[in-house]
C-alpha atoms as a printed R data frame, in Angstrom:
   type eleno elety resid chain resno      x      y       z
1  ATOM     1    CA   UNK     A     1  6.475 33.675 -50.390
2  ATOM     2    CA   UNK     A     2  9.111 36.203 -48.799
3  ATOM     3    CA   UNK     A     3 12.349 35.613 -48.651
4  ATOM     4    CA   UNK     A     4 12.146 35.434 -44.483
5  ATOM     5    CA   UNK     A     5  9.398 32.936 -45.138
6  ATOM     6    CA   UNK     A     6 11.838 30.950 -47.321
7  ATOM     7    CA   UNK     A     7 13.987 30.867 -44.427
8  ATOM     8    CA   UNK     A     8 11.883 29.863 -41.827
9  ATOM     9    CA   UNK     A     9 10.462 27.042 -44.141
10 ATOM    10    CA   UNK     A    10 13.949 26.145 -44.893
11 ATOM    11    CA   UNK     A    11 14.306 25.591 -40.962
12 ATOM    12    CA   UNK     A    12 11.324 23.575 -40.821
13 ATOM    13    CA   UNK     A    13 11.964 20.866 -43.541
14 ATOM    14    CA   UNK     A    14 15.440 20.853 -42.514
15 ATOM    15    CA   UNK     A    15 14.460 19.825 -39.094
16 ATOM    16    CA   UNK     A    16 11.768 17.278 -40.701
17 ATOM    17    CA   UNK     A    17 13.887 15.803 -42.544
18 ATOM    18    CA   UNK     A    18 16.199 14.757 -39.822
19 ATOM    19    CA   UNK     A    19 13.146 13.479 -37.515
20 ATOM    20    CA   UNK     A    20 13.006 16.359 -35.100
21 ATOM    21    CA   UNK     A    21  9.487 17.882 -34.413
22 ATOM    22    CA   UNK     A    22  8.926 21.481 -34.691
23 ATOM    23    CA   UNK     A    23  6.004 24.193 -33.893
24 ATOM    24    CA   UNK     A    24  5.419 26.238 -36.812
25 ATOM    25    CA   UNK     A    25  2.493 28.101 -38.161
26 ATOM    26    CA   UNK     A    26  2.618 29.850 -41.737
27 ATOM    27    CA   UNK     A    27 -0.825 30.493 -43.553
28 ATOM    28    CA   UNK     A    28 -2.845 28.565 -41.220
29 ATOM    29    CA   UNK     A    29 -0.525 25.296 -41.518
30 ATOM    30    CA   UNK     A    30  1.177 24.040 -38.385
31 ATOM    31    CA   UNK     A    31  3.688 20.900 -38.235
32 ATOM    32    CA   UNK     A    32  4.021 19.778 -34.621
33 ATOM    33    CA   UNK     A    33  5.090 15.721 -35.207
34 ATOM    34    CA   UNK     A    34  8.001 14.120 -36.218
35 ATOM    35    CA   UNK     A    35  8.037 13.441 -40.451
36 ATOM    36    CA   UNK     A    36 10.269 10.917 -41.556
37 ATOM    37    CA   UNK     A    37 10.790  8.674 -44.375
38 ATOM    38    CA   UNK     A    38  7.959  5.729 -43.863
39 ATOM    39    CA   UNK     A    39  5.553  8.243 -41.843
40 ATOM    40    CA   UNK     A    40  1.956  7.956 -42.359
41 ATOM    41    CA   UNK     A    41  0.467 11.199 -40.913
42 ATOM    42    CA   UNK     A    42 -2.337 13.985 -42.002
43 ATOM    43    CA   UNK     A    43  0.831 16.745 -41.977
44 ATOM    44    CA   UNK     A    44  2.631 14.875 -44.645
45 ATOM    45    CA   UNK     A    45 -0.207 16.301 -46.710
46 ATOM    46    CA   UNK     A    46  0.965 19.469 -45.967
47 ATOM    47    CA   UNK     A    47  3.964 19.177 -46.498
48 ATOM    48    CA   UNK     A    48  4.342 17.808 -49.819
49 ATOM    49    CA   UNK     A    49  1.680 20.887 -50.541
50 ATOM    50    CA   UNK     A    50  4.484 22.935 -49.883
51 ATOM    51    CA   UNK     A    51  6.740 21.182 -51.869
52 ATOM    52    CA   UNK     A    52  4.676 20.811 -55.047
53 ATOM    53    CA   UNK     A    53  3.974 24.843 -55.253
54 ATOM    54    CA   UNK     A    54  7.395 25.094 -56.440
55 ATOM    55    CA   UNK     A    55  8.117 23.965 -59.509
56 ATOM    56    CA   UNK     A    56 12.128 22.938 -58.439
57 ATOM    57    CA   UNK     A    57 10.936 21.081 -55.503
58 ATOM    58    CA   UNK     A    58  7.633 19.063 -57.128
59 ATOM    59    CA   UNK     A    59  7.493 15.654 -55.399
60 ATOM    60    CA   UNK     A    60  6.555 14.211 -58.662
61 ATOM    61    CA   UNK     A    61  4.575 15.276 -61.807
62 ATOM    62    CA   UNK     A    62  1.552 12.797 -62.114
63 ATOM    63    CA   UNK     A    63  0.191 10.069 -60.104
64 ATOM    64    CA   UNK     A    64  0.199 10.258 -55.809
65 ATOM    65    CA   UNK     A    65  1.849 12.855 -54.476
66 ATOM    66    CA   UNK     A    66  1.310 15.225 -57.682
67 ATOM    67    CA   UNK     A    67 -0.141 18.965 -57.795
68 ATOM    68    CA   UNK     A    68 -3.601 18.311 -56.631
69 ATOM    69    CA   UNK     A    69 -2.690 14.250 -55.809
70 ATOM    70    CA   UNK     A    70 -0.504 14.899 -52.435
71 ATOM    71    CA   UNK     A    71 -1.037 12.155 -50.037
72 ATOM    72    CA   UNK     A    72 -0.382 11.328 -46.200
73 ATOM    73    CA   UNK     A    73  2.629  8.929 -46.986
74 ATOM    74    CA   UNK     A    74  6.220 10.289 -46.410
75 ATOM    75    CA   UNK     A    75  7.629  8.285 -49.073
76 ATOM    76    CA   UNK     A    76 11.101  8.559 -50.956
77 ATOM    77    CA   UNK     A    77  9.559 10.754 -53.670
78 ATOM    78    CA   UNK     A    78  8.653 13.035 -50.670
79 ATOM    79    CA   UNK     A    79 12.444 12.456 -49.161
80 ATOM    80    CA   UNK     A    80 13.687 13.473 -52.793
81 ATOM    81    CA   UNK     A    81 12.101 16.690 -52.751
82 ATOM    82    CA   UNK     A    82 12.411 17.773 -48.695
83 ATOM    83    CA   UNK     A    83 16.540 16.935 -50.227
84 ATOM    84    CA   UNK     A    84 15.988 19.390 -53.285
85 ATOM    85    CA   UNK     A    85 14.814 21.949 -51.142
86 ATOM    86    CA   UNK     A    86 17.487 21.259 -48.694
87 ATOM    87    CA   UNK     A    87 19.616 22.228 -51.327
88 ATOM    88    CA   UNK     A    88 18.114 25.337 -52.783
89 ATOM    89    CA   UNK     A    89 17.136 26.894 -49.914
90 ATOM    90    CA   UNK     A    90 19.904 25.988 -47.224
C-alpha cells in the first residue's frame, strides 16, 4: 500500500475506533457504519482483513479472526489491533 494510502487508512480506523462513521472506498472496500467494540456487522470483516495483511497489526494468529478466519464480530482482539495500528500509523 502507498504511503498516502497508509494515511488515509490511518484516518479511517482512527475514526472507527472512536465510533464515528466514515465514507471510504480503497480497492473496492467501503466502510459507511459506525464499528465499535461489541459490533456485529458484515464491515468488521473488512476490517480486520485489513488488519491481518500486516504482520504488526494481525488481530490474532490462529483461531477467529486469523489470516483467512476474520469474522463479523468487533471484539477486543479486533480493538487490540485497530490500537496497534493507531500507534504505528498515527
Amino acid at each position: 500500500m502507498k504511503k498516502i494510502g497508509l494515511t488515509l487508512l490511518a484516518s479511517l480506523v482512527a475514526t472507527m475506533a472512536f465510533g464515528a462513521s466514515l465514507h471510504y472506498n480503497t480497492s473496492g472496500i467501503q466502510f459507511t457504519k459506525t464499528l465499535k467494540l461489541g459490533v456485529r456487522d458484515r464491515e468488521v470483516y473488512y476490517l480486520q482483513r485489513v488488519l491481518n495483511s500486516n504482520p504488526a497489526t494481525t488481530i490474532t494468529k490462529t483461531g477467529q479472526g486469523s489470516l483467512g478466519n476474520e469474522s463479523d464480530y468487533f471484539g477486543g482482539q479486533t480493538q487490540k489491533s485497530v490500537i496497534k495500528f493507531q500507534e504505528i500509523y498515527a
